[in-house]
C-alpha positions in Angstrom: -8.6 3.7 -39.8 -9.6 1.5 -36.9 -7.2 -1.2 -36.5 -9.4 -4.6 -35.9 -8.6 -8.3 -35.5 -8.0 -10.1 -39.1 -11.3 -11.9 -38.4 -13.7 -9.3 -37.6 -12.4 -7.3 -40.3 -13.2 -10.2 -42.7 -16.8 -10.5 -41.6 -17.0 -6.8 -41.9 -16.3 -7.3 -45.8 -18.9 -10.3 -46.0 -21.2 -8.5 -44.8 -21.0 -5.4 -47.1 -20.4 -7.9 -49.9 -23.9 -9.4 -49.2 -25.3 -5.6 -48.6 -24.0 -5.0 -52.3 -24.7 -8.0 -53.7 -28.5 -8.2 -52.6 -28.9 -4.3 -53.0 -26.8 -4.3 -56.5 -26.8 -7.6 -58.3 -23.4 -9.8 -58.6 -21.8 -7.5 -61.6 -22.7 -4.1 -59.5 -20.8 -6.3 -57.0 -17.2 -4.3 -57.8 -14.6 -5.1 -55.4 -14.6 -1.0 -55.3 -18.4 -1.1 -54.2 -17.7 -3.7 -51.1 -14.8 -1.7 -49.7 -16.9 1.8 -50.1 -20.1 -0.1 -48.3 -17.3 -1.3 -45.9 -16.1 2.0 -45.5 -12.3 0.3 -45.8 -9.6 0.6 -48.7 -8.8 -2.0 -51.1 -5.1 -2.8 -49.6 -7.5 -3.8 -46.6 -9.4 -5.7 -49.0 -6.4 -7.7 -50.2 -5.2 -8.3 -47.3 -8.0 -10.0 -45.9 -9.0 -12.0 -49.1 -6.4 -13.8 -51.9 -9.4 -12.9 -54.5 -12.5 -12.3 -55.3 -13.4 -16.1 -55.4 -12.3 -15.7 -51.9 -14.5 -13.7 -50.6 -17.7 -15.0 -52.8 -17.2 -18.5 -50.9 -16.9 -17.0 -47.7 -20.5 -14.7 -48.7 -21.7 -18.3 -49.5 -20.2 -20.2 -46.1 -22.1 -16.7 -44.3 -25.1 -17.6 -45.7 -25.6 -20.9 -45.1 -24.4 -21.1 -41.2 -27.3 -18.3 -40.2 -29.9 -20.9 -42.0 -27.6 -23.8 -39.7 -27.9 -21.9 -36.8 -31.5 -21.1 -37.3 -32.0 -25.3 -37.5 -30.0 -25.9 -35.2 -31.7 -23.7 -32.1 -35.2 -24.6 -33.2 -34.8 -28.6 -32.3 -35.8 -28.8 -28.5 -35.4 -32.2 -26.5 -39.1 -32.8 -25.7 -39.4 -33.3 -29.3 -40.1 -36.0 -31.1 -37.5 -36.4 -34.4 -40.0 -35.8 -36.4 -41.0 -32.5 -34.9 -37.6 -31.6 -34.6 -37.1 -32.4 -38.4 -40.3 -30.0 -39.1 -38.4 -27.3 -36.7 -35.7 -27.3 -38.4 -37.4 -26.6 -41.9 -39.5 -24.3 -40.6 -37.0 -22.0 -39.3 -35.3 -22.2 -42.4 -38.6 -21.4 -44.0 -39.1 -18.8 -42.2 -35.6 -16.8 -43.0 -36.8 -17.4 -46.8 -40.0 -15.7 -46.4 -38.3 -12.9 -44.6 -35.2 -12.3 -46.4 -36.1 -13.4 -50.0 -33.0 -11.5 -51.8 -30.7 -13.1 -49.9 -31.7 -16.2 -51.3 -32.3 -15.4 -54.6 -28.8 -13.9 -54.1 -27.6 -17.3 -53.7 -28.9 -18.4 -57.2 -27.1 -15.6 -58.6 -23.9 -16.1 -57.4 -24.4 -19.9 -59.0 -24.9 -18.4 -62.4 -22.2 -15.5 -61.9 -20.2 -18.6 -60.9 -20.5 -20.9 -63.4 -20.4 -18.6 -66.6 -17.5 -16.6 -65.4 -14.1 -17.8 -66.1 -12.1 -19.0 -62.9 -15.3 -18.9 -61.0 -16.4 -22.8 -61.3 -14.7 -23.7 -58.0 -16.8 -21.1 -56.1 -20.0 -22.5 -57.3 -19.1 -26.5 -56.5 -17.9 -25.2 -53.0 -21.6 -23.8 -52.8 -23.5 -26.8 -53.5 -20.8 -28.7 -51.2 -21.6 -26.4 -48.7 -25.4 -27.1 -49.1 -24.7 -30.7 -48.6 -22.5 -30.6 -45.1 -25.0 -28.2 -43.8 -27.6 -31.0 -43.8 -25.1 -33.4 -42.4 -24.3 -31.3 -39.8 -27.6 -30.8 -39.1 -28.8 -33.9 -39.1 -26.1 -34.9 -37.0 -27.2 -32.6 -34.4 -30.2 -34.4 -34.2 -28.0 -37.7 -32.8 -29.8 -39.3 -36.7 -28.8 -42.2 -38.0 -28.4 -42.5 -41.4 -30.3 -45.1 -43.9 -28.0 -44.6 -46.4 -24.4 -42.9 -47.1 -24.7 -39.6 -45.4 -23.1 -37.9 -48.0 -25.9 -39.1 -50.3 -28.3 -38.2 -48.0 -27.1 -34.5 -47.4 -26.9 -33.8 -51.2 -30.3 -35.2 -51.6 -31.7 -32.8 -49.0 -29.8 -30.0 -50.4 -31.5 -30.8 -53.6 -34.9 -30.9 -52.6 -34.9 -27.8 -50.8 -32.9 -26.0 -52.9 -35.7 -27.0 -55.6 -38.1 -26.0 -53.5 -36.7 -22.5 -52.6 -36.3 -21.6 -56.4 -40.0 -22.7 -56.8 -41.1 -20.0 -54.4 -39.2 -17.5 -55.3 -41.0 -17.9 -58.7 -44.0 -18.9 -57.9 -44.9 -17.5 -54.4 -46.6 -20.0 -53.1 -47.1 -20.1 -49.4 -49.4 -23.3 -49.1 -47.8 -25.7 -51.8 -44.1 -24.8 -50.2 -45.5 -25.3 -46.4 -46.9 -28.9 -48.1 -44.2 -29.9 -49.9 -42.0 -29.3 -46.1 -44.3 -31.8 -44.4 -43.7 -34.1 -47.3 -40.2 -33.8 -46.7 -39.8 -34.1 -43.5 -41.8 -37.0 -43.2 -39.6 -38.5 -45.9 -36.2 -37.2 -44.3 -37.7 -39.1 -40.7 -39.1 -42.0 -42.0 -37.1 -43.5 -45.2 -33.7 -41.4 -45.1 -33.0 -42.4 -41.1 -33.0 -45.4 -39.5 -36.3 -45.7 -37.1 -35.8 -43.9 -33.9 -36.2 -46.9 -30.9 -39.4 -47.0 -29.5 -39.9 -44.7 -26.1 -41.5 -46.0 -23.2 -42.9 -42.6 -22.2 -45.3 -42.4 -26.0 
C-alpha cells in the first residue's frame, strides 16, 4: 500500500465515506464499506480517525467548506453587498440543485446522529458548523453585524437549512429562488448595519 501523508489519507477516507453514505444510506455506511470504497484497511482507518464520530464530523466539516468556498468565490468587488449577498446564495443554490443527495445526506447524518447512542455530539457540531460557516462568510464580506453575530449566523443557518429541506421535498424551483431574494434582502438590510453611502452610485 501507498504510503501517503496523514492528511491526504484522511480526505481520502472522507471522501469514500460521503461516496458510501450518499450511494448507501448512513447504516450501509459500515466502517468496512468506507475502507473497501477507500480501497485501504481498517488499521489505516484507525489510525487516521479515534472513531466513527470522528470521521462523521469531519464528512460534515467537508461538506459545508465546498458550499463556503462556493460563497466565498462568487462575491466579486464591483458588487454591491447586496448582490454579493445574492451570489453567495446562489452559488450555494446551485450545488443543491446539482448534488441533491449530498444534502439530503446531511439530514440523515442529523437523524443517524441524534437517535444513535454516543452520536449526539456529532449532530450539535453539525448545526455549529452551519452557524460559523455564515459567520465566516459574512465576514468575508467586511459586514457588520446588527446584532450578536453568533445570533445572526444560527439564524441564517436556520433559514436556509429550512429552506433546503423544503426543496428537497417539495421541488420547487421558483418558491426556493423567491424565498433566496427574500433572504438576502433581509440578511442586507435588517441583519447588517447599512453599508455607507458610495459616491460612485
Amino acid at each position: 500500500m501507498a504510503r501517503m501523508p496523514l492528511a491526504q489519507r484522511r480526505q481520502q477516507l472522507v471522501d469514500a465515506a460521503i461516496a458510501v453514505l450518499t450511494r448507501e444510506g448512513v447504516p450501509g455506511a459500515t466502517t468496512r464499506a468506507i475502507v473497501a470504497e477507500a480501497g485501504t484497511s481498517l488499521s489505516v482507518f484507525h489510525y487516521c480517525f479515534d472513531s466513527k464520530q470522528e470521521l462523521l464530523d469531519a464528512v460534515i466539516k467537508t461538506l459545508v467548506g465546498t458550499t463556503v468556498d462556493l460563497a466565498e468565490a462568487s462575491f466579486e468587488e464591483a458588487t454591491t453587498r447586496q448582490e454579493m449577498i445574492r451570489a453567495g446564495l446562489g452559488a450555494y443554490w446551485s450545488h443543491v440543485v446539482a448534488n441533491p443527495d449530498h444534502h439530503l445526506l446531511t439530514y440523515e447524518l442529523t437523524q443517524y446522529c441524534l437517535r444513535t447512542p454516543g452520536y449526539a455530539a456529532v449532530a450539535r457540531q453539525q448545526y455549529d458548523h452551519y452557524a460559523h460557516a455564515f459567520i465566516a462568510i459574512l465576514d468575508a464580506l467586511g459586514a457588520e453585524p446588527a446584532a450578536p453575530i453568533e445570533a445572526i449566523g444560527r439564524y441564517c443557518a436556520a433559514m436556509i437549512d429550512g429552506l433546503t429541506l423544503d426543496w428537497l421535498v417539495r421541488r420547487d424551483d421558483h418558491s426556493a429562488r423567491q424565498v433566496l431574494d427574500l433572504v438576502a434582502r433581509h440578511i442586507d438590510e435588517v441583519l447588517l448595519v447599512p453599508e455607507p453611502a458610495r459616491a460612485d452610485r
